[in-house]
N, C-alpha and C positions, 0 to 999 in steps of 0.2 A: 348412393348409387343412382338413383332415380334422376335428381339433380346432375350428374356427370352424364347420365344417357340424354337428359334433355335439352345439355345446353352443346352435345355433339351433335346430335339430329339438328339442330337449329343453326350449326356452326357446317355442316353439309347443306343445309337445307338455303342457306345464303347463297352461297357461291353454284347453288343448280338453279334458283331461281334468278340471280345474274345471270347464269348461261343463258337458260330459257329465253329471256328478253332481249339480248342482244342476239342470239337464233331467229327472233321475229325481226329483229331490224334489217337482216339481212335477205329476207325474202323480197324479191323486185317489188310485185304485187300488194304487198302489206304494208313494205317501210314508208311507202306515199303516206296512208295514212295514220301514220305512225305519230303521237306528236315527236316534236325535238326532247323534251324532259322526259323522256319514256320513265326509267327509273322511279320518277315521283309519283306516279298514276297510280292510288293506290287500287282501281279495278282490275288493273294489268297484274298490279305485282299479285292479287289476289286469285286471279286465273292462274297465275306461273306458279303460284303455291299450292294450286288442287293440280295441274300437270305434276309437279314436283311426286306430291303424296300421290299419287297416279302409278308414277313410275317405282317408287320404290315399294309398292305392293306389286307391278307387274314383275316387277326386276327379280321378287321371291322366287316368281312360276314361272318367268319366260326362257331362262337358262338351263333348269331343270328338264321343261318339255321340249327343248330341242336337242339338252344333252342325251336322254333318253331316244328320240326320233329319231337322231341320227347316229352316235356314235354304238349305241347299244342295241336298240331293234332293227336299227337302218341297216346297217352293215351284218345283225343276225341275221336277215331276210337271204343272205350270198350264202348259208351254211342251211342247206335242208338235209344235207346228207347223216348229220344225227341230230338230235332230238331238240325241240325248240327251248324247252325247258332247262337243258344244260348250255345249250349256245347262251343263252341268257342270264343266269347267273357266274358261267364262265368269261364273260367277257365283261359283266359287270364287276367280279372280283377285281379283276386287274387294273381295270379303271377306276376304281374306288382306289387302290392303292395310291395310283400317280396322281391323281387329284389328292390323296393327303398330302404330297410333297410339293407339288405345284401350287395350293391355294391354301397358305396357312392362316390367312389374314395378321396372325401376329406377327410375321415376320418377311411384312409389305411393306415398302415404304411409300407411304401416300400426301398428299396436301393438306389435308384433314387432321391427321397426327403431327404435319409442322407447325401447322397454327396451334392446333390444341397447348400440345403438349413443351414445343421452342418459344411461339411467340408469346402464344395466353399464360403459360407456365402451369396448365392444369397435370396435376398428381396422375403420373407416369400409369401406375399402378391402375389406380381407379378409370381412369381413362381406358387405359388395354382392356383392361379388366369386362367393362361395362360393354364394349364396342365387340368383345369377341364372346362373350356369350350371347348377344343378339345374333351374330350372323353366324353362330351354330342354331339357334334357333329358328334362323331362316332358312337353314340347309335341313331339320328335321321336318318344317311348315310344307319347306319348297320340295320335297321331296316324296314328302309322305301319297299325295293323291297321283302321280306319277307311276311309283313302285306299285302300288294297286291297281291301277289302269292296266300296266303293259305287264307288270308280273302275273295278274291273274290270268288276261288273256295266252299265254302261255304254259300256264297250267303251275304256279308255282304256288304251295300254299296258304293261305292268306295270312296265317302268322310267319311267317319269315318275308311277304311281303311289311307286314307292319313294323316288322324291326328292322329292315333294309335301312331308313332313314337315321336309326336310331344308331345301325353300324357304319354310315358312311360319317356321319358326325364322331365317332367312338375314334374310328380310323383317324382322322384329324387330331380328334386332342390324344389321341398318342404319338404321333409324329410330331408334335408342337410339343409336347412335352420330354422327348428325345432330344431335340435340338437345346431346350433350354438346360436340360442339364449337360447337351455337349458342352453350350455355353460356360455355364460354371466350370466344366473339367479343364477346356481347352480356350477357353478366351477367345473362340471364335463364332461371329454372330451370321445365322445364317441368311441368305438374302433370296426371299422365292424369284426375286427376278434377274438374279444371276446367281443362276444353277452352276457347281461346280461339272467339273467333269462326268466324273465318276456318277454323278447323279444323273447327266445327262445317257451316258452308256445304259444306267439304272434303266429309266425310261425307256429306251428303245428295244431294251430287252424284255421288259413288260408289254409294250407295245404288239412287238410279233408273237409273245405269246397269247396275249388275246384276240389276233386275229390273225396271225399265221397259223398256230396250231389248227387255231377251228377250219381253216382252210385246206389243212390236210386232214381231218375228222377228227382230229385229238382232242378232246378239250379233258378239261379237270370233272370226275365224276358227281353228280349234282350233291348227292349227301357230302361230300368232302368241301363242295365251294358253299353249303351252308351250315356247314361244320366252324369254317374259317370267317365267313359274314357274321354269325351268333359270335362269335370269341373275339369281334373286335370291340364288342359293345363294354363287356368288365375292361379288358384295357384302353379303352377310351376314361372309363371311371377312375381309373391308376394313374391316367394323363393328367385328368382335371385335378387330381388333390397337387399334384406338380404345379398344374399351373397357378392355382391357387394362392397358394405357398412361397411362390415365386417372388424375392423382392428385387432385380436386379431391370426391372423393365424402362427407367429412364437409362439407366447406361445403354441397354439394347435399343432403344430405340435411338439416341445420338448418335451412336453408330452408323445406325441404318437413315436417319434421316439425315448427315452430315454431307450428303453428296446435293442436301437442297437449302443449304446453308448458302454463306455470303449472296444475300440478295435474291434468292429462290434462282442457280444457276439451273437453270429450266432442261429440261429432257431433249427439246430439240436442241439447244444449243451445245449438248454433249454429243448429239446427234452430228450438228453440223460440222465440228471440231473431228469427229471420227471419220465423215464422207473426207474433207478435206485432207485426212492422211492418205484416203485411196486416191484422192485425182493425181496422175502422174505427173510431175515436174519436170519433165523431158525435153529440152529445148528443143532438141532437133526434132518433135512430131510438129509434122505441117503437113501441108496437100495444096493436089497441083489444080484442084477444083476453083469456081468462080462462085460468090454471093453467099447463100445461105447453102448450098453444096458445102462449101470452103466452111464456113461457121458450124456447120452440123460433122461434117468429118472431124474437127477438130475437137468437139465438143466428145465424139465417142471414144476417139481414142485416147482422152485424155482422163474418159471415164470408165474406162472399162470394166475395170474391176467393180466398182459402183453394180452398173449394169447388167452385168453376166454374170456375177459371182454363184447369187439364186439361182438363175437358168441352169447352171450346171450340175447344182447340186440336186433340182428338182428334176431336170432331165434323168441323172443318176438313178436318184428314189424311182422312178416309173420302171425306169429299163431294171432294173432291180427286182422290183415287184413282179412285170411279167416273167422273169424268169424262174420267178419265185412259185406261178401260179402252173406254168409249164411243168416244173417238178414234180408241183403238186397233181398234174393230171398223170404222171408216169406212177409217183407212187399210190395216187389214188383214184380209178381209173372211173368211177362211178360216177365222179366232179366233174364230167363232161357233160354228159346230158344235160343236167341240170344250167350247166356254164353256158351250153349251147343256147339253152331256151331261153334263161336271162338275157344274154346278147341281142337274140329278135326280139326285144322288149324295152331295154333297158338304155337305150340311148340315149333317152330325155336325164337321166341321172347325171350324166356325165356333164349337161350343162354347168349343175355347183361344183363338181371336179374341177372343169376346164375356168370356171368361175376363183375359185379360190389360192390356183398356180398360177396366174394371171399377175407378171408383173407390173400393172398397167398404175398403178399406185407409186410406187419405187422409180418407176422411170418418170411421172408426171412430180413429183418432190424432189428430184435430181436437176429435170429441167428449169426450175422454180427457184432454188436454192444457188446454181451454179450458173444461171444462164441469163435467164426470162427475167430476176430480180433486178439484174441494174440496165438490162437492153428495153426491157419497160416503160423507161423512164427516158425515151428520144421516141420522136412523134411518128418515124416513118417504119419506124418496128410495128406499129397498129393501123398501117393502111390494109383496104381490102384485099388486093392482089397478093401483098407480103406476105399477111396473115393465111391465107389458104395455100399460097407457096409454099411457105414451114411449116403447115399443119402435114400437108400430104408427104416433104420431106421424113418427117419425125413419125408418120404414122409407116413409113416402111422402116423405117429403125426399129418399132415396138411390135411391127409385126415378125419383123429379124429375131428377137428378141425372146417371145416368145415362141418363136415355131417350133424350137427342138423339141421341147418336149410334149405337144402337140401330134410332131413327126413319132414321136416312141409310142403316143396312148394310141391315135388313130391306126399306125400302121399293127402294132400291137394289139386292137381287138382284131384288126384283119388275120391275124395269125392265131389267135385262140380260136378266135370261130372255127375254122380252117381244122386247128388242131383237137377240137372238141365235136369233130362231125361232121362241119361244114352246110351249106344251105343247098339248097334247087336253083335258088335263082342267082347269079355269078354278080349281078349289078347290087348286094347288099354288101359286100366287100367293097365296093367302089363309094358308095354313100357313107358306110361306116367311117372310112379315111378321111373323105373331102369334109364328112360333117363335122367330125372335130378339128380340122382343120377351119370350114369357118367359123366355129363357136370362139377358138384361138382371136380369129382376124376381127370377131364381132367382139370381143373385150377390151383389142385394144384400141378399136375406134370409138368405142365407146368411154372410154377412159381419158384418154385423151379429145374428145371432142367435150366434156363435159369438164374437165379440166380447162379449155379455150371459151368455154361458155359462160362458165362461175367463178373460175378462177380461185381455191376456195382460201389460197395460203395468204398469210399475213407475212408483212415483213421479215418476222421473224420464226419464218416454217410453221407457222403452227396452222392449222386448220380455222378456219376463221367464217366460214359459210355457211347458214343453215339449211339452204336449199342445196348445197352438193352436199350435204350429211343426209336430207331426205330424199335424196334422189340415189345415193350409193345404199342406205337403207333398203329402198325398194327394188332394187337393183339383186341386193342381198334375198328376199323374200319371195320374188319369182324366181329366184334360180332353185330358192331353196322348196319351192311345190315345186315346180319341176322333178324333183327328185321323188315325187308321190305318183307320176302321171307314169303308164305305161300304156305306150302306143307301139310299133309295127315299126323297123329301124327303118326301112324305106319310105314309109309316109313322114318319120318326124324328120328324116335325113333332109328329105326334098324341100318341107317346109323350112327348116334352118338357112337349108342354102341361099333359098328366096329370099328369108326376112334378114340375113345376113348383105344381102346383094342389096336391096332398098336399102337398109340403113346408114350403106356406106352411103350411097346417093343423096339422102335426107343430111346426113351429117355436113357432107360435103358443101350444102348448099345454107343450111346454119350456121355455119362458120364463116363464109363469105358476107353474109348479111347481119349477122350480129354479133360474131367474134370482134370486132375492131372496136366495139362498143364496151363490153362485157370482160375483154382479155387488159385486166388496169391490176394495178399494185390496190394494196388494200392498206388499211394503216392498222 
């Protein structure tokens, strides 16, 4: 077992310390001094193998303390109208559940388990085996200082804080041991990354009961959601002798890894093969436009479904939501106050909201994939004038794009406020609106200006830049403090507007001068 753990950590630990290094060669800055044989340098590859061991001890804790900071206290912080203590184990139950079904690791299909277990032919078994009892081990490691942090702070025991970890791994190997004997019964191998139906309805109905209920003061009473936490721990024990026992885990995994067979048919290119059924084939869409007008019209309407499909569905989920919150002040009338004063508060939160609906990703890998990949490659598509032409063309498309649902959160706290009380001062409704509106207009110039800038796709869609991976990283990490900052909606309102209006100015003028350098096919 020792041996099968050591020579998979080694067999991961290759291919993150190739990422790593070809990550430095892509930084402008660094790859000057880079030699050409980077690979051979054994002080490089020795750097890339303490980042490596770096990351996969951060990788224990870093998932955990944001799963907790945000999905679990973050969102408890909106429920004061009953008790912290049960909003917290209430809405942790639930989310322990859907993370049993959502992250099985046995039944991932990964790169790691192709080599191992297709190319190298390492013993199916011993392999599963060895690989999914470490990363329960890293779910009780990564979990356990977490559940004591934020459980105590809320007043939750310290022993049911210490078995939390021990129940959200329990939970796991009993749903991984359901599946594998559905397996046996039914011949059918489940796939965490294509969730059937029925599972997905699952999910959304655990969803609004962990945070719809509490939003109407319902939640499950706290001795009952640690009644249910302590009893996932024996049937997790019920799981593991299942999984144990188990010997049918090369066929499950040929299964699940057969979609990365004939020559690793790679994830973007089942990607590209799927955009490509949505681009319409319509002969007769044209337009009566000139230049890149004519080229951009045509491009949208030929994508639409690409493009808008999201927007609608995320437009949907908001306007859904507020209505949802509205009910919840008829049936529960005390969620105002509290709703009210969050509001004058809580506007910086909504930057990772307005951060995370942001199709500014989807639309800059559409343009890339369908567009920009072969018009790249003629010299007059990367002159200065052209290039800020189409940049400001294609930044009112994304800001098109994204505005619906922008229009639903902004105009939407303007009507909770309104309906929770209301303010003194009549100009916080008007900043509330404009400011998520330009949080919207500042994502997607951002997105797209930093897309013209690193260009980050490869030929073949794949992401291929490691300065636009550390730059959407930090991108990720102020938005995601943001969400801790509470200021006055009118001073951070006024501030966004501003820093939203230079940026567009700043971008504008980045692109003119070093997009026509920077905006190139990558190999």
């Amino acid at each position: 077992m020792l041996k099968t753990l050591k020579i998979s950590f080694s067999l991961k630990n290759t291919y993150r310390v190739n990422g790593i290094l070809y990550s430095l060669k892509q930084i402008p800055l660094i790859k000057r001094i880079l030699p050409a044989t980077l690979y051979r340098v054994r002080g490089l590859k020795i750097f890339a193998n303490v980042l490596s061991l770096l990351w996969e001890i951060i990788s224990v804790f870093l998932g955990k303390f944001l799963y907790f900071i945000t999905m679990v206290v973050g969102f408890g912080l909106l429920y004061e109208t009953v008790p912290a203590d049960q909003v917290y184990l209430h809405i942790l139950l639930f989310l322990t559940i859907i993370g049993a079904w959502m992250n099985t690791n046995i039944f991932n299909p990964t790169k790691d388990k192709y080599y191992a277990m297709i190319l190298m032919r390492m013993d199916a078994r011993k392999y599963t085996l060895v690989n999914y009892i470490y990363a329960i081990l890293k779910v009780i490691v990564g979990f356990l200082p977490f559940s004591l942090w934020f459980g105590l702070d809320k007043g939750i025991p310290l022993w049911l804080c210490l078995l939390i970890p021990f129940s959200v791994a329990g939970v796991k190997m009993a749903v991984a041991a359901f599946e594998l004997w559905d397996y046996k019964k039914r011949g059918l191998v489940y796939n965490e990354n294509k969730l059937r139906k029925h599972l997905w309805i699952l999910v959304g109905l655990l969803l609004a009961a962990a945070y719809g209920l509490s939003a109407a003061g319902i939640v499950v009473p706290g001795i009952v959601s640690a009644v249910l936490i302590v009893a996932f721990i024996p049937a997790g024990a019920v799981g593991l002798w299942e999984i144990l026992h188990f010997s049918g885990y090369r066929e499950i995994n040929q299964q699940l890894l057969a979609q990365l067979t004939n020559q690793m048919d790679t994830i973007a290119q089942a990607s590209q093969r799927q955009s490509q059924k949505m681009i319409s084939t319509d002969t007769s869409i044209t337009s009566k436009r000139k230049g890149f007008e004519y080229l951009n019209e045509l491009f949208i309407k030929r994508h639409r479904k690409i493009l808008w499909s999201s927007t609608k569905k995320i437009t949907s989920i908001c306007l859904f939501i507020l209505l949802g919150v509205l009910l919840a002040f008829y049936l529960v009338p005390e969620m105002k106050e509290k709703t009210n004063e969050l509001l004058m508060v809580f506007l910086p939160y909504f930057a990772f909201i307005m951060y995370a609906i942001n199709r500014g990703t989807g639309f800059t890998r559409a343009l890339f994939m369908n567009c920009d990949h072969s018009l790249l490659t003629y010299s007059f598509y990367k002159k200065p004038d052209m290039v800020l032409t189409l940049f400001r063309i294609r930044l009112r498309e994304i800001m098109k794009i994204n505005l619906p649902p922008a229009l639903v959160i902004g105009a939407g706290l303007g009507v909770l406020l309104y309906a929770s009380g209301g303010t003194d001062n009549p100009l916080n409704y008007v900043v509330l609106f404009v400011s998520i509106l330009c949080m919207s207009m500042f994502f997607s110039v951002h997105y797209l200006t930093v897309y013209y800038l690193l260009q980050p796709y490869s030929v073949d869609a794949q992401v291929k830049s490691g300065t636009y991976q550390l730059v959407m990283s930090v991108t990720y990490f102020v938005c995601f403090y943001l969400m801790r900052v509470r200021m006055p909606t009118l001073v951070f309102g006024v501030m966004c507007i501003a820093f939203c209006v230079l940026y567009f100015i700043a971008a504008c003028i980045l692109i003119y001068r070093f997009a026509p350098k920077t905006f190139r096919l990558r190999g």
